[in-house]
SENU-737841 format. One record per residue (C-alpha): residue number from 1; residue in one letter; z, y, x. Coordinates in nm, 3 decimals, padded with zeros to 5 digits. Example, Ala and Ser with C-alpha at 12.3 -4.5 7.8 and 13.67 -1.06 7.14 Angstrom:
residues 2
R    k  r       c3       c2       c1
R    1  A   00.780  -00.450   01.230
R    2  S   00.714  -00.106   01.367
***
This chain:
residues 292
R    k  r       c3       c2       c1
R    1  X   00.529   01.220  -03.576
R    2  X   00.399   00.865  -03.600
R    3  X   00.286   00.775  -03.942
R    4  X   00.401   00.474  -03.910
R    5  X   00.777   00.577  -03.926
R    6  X   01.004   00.659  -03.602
R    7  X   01.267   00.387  -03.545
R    8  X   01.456   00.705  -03.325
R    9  X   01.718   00.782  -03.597
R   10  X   01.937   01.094  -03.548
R   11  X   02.246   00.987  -03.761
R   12  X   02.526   01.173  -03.582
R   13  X   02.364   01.164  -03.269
R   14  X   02.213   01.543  -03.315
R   15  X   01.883   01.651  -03.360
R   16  X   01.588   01.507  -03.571
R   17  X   01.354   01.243  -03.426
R   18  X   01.192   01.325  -03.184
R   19  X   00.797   01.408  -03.214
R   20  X   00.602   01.204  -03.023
R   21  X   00.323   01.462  -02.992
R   22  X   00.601   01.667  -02.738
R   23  X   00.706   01.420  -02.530
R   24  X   00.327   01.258  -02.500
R   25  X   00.112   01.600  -02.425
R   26  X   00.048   01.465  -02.101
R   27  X   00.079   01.056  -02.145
R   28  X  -00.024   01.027  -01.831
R   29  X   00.313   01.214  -01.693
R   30  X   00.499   01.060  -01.944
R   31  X   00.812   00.812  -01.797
R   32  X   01.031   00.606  -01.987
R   33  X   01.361   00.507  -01.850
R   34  X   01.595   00.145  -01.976
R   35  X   01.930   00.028  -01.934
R   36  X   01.931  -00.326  -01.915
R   37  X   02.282  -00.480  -02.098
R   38  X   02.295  -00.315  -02.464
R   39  X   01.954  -00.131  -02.441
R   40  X   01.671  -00.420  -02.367
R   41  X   01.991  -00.748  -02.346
R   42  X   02.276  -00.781  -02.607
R   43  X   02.574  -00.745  -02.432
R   44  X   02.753  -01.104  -02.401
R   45  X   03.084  -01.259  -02.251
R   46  X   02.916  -01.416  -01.965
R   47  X   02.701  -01.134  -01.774
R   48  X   02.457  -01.416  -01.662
R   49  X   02.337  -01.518  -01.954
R   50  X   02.229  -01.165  -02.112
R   51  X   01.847  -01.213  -02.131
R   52  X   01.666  -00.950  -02.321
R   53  X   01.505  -00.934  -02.608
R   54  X   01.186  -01.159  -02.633
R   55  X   00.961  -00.902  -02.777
R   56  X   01.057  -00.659  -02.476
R   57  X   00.840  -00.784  -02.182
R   58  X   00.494  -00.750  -02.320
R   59  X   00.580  -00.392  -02.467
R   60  X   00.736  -00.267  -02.163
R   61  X   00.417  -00.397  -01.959
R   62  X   00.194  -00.173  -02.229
R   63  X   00.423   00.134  -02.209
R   64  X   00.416   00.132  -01.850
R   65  X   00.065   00.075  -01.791
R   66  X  -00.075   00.340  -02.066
R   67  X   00.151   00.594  -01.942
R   68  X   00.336   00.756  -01.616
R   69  X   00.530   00.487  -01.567
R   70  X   00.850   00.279  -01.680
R   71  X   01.149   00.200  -01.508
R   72  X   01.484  -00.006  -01.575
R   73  X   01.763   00.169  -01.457
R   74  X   02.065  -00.101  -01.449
R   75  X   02.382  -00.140  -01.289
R   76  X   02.316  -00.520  -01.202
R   77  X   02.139  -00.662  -00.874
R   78  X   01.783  -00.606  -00.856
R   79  X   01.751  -00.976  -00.791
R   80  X   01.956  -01.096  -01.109
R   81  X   01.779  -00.765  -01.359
R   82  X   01.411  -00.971  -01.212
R   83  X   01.571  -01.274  -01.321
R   84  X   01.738  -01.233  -01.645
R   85  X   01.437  -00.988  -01.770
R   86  X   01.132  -01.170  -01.674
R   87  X   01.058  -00.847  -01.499
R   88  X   00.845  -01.027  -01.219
R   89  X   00.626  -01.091  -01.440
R   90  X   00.607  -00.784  -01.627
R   91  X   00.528  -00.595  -01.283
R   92  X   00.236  -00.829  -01.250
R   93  X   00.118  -00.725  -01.570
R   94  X   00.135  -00.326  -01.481
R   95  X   00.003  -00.344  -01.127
R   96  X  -00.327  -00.537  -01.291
R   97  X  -00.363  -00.264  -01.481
R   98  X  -00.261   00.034  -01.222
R   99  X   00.026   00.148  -01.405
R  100  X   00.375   00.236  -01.239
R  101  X   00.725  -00.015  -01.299
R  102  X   01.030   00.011  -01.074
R  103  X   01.349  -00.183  -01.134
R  104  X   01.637   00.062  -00.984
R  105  X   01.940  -00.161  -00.939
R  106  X   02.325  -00.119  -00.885
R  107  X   02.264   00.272  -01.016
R  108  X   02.001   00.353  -00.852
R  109  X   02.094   00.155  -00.491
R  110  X   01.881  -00.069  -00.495
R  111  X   01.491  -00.066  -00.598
R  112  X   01.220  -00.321  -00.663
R  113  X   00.852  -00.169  -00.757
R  114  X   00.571  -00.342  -00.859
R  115  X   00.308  -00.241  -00.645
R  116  X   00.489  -00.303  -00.327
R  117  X   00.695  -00.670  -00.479
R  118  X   00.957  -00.534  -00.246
R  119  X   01.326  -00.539  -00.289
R  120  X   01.491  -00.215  -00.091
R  121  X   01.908  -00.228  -00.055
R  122  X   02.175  -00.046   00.170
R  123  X   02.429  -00.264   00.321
R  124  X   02.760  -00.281   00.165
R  125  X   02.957   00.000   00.154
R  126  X   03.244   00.015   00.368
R  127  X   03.608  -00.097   00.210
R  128  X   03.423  -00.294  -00.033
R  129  X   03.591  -00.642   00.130
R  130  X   03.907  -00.509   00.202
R  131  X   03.934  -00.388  -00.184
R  132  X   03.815  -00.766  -00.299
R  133  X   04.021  -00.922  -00.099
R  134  X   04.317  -00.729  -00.226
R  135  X   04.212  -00.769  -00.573
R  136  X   04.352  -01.103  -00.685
R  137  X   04.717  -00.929  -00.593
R  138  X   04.585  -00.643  -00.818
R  139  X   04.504  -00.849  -01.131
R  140  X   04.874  -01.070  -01.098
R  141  X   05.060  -00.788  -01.128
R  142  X   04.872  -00.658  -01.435
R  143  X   04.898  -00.975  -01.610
R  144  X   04.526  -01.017  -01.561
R  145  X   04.475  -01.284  -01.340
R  146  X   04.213  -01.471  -01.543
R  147  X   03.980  -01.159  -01.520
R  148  X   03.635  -01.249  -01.480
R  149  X   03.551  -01.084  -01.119
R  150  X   03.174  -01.042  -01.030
R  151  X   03.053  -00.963  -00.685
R  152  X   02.734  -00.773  -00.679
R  153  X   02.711  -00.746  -00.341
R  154  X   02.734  -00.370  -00.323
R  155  X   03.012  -00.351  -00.590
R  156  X   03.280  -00.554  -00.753
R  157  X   03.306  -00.582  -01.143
R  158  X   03.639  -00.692  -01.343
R  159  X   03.530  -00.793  -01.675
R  160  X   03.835  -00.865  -01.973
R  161  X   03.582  -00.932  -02.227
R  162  X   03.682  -01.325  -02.189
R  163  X   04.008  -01.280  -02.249
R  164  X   04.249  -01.237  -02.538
R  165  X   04.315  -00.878  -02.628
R  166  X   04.092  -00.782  -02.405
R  167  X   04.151  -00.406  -02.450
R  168  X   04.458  -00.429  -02.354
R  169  X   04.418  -00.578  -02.025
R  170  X   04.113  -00.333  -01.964
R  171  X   04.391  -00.038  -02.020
R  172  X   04.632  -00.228  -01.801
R  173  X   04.376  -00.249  -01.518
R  174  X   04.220   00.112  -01.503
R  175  X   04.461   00.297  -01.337
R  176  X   04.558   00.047  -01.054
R  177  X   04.202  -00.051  -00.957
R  178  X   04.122   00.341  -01.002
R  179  X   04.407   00.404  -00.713
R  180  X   04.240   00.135  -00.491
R  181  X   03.910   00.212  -00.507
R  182  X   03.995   00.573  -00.426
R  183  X   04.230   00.434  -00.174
R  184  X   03.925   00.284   00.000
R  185  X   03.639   00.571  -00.021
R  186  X   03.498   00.376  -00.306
R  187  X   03.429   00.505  -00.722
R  188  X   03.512   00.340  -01.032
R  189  X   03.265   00.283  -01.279
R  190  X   03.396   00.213  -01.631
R  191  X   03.188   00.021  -01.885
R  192  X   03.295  -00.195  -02.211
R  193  X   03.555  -00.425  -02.110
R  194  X   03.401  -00.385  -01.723
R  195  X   03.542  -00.203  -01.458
R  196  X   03.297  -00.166  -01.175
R  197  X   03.363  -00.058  -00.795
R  198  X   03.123   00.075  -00.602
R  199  X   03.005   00.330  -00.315
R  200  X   03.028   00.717  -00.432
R  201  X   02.694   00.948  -00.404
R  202  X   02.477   00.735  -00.613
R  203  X   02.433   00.703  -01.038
R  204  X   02.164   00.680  -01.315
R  205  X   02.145   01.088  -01.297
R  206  X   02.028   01.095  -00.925
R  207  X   01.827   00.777  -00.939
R  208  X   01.613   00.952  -01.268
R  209  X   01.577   01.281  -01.105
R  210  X   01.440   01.127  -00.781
R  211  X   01.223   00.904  -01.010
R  212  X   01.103   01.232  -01.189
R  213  X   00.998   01.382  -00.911
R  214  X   00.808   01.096  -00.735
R  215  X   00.628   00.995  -01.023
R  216  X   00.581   01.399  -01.151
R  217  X   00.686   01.344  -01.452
R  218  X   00.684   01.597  -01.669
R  219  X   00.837   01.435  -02.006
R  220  X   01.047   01.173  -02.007
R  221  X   01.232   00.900  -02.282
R  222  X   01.568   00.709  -02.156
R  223  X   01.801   00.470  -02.365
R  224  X   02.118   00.384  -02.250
R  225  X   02.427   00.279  -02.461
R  226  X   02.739   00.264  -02.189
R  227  X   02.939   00.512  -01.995
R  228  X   02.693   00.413  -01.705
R  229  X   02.451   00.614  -01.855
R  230  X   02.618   00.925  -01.917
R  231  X   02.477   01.075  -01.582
R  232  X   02.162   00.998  -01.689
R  233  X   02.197   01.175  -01.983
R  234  X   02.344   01.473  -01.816
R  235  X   02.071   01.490  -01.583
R  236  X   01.803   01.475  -01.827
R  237  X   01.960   01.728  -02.026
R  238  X   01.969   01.968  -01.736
R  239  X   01.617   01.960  -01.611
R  240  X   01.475   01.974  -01.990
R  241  X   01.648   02.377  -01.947
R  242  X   01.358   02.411  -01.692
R  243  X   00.983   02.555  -01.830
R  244  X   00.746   02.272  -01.856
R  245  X   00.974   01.982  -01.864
R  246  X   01.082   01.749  -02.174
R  247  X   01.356   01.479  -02.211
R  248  X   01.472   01.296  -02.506
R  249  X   01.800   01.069  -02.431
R  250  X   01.839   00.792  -02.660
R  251  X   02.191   00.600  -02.736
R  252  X   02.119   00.271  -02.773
R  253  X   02.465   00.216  -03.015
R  254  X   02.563  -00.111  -03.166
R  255  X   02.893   00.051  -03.331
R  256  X   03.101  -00.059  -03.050
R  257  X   02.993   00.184  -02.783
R  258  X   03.132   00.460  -02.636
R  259  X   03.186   00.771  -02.862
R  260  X   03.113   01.022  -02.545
R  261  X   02.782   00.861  -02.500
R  262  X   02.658   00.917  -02.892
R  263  X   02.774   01.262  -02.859
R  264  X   02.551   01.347  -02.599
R  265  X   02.233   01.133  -02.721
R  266  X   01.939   01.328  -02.933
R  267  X   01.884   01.028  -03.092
R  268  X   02.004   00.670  -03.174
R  269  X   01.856   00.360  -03.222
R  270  X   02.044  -00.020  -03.317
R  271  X   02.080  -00.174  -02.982
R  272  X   01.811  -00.401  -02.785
R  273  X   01.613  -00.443  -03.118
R  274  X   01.601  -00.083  -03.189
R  275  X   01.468  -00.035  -02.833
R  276  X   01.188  -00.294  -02.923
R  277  X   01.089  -00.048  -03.232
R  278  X   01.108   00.244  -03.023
R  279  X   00.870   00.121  -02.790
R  280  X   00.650  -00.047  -03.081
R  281  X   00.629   00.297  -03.221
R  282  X   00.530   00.437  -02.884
R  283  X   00.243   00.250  -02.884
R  284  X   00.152   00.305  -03.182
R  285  X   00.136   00.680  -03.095
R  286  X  -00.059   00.599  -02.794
R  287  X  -00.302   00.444  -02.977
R  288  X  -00.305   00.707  -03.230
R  289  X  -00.362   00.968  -02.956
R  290  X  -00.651   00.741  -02.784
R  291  X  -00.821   00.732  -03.106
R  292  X  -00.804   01.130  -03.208
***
């Protein structure tokens, strides 16, 4: 344990911190997994204006290049994560130093890395324009015509944060834009006050597990605070039951997150800025280590 005090609180999120000294026996094979809204941005009403936390870039850029690697795992665009995260420039920063940083978009969809500076995405999936074109009908008849809709290009998101009693209209919305989706071979994603609508086959949990095998990882840290990141959880949780692999899932929780998501966390941390401990602390072990 770092003497300098782990930011990774358990509260009710299970287990004691964890100790650094597991998860970094190999630092080298050691990969550390983001969210982007709620874990490195604060979540806010308009989804284009969530940039993360100042302090984030230059950490992340250390992480990544003093261990296995670091990757955001986000359900926005590749192309808006780069944007809104100064993540451009924080690949720069790892590939000078030979490290590994991947920004895996829309779930896993889409990827960015920062050796190549390439941006890899499928086409659309199919009954993704028949379901937004049908969707303005969908939101009139549940009173929710003044939904904020984002396209993402491979997936449509309703967001009722903007509006009053929001909750309401998110619970008035779930079951018909469930129907449609499934009516056109597509899967709902629900998030807070966001209901997303994308292709099936692809989430957080197969994007990691492809990412832990690439990179051979054979520990790995991820913080996540939505419903988004459950399968990322999951997965984690599952190949930790294997010999010779270690996982630690963190809940980034700001009190108004999903209750599901806490219970399944090891540990918890106070949103964006508890992230930004987290990976000050990190460092601090790293240096600890590199001194010993």
């Amino acid at each position: 344990m770092s003497q300098h005090g782990d930011p990774l609180e358990s509260g009710d999120a299970g287990e004691c911190a964890p100790a650094w000294d597991v998860l970094l026996a190999e630092p080298q094979r050691f990969v550390v997994g983001l969210d982007f809204d709620g874990t490195l941005a604060p979540i806010v009403d308009d989804p284009t204006a969530a940039h993360i936390h100042p302090d984030a870039p230059a950490l992340m850029a250390a992480v990544a290049a003093r261990t296995g690697g670091l990757a955001v795992v986000t359900g926005r665009p590749v192309r808006q994560a780069l944007a809104l995260g100064e993540l451009e420039e924080v690949g720069a920063l790892v590939e000078r130093s030979g490290g590994r940083f991947a920004v895996l978009g829309q779930y896993g969809n889409e990827r960015w890395d920062a050796h190549t500076r390439r941006l890899t995405t499928p086409l659309p999936p199919r009954g993704l324009a028949t379901f937004l074109a049908e969707l303005p009908v969908l939101l009139r008849h549940a009173d929710a015509a003044d939904a904020f809709v984002e396209s993402k290009g491979l997936a449509v998101a309703v967001h009722t944060r903007r509006m009053p009693d929001s909750l309401a209209v998110y619970a008035r919305l779930e079951e018909p834009l469930t129907a449609a989706a499934k009516a056109h071979g597509l899967t709902v994603e629900p998030g807070r006050q966001v209901i997303e609508v994308r292709a099936p086959g692809m989430d957080k949990g197969v994007a990691l597990r492809r990412l832990v095998t690439e990179w051979d990882a054979a520990s790995v840290l991820y913080a996540g605070d939505d419903l988004g990141d459950v399968e990322a959880f999951l997965a984690l949780r599952d190949l930790r039951s294997g010999d010779g692999f270690d996982a630690r899932v963190v809940a980034a929780h700001t009190g108004d997150g999903p209750a599901q998501l806490l219970d399944l966390a090891d540990h918890r941390v106070d949103g964006p800025a508890g992230v930004v401990a987290m990976l000050r602390d990190l460092l601090a072990r790293l240096d600890e280590l590199g001194a010993a």
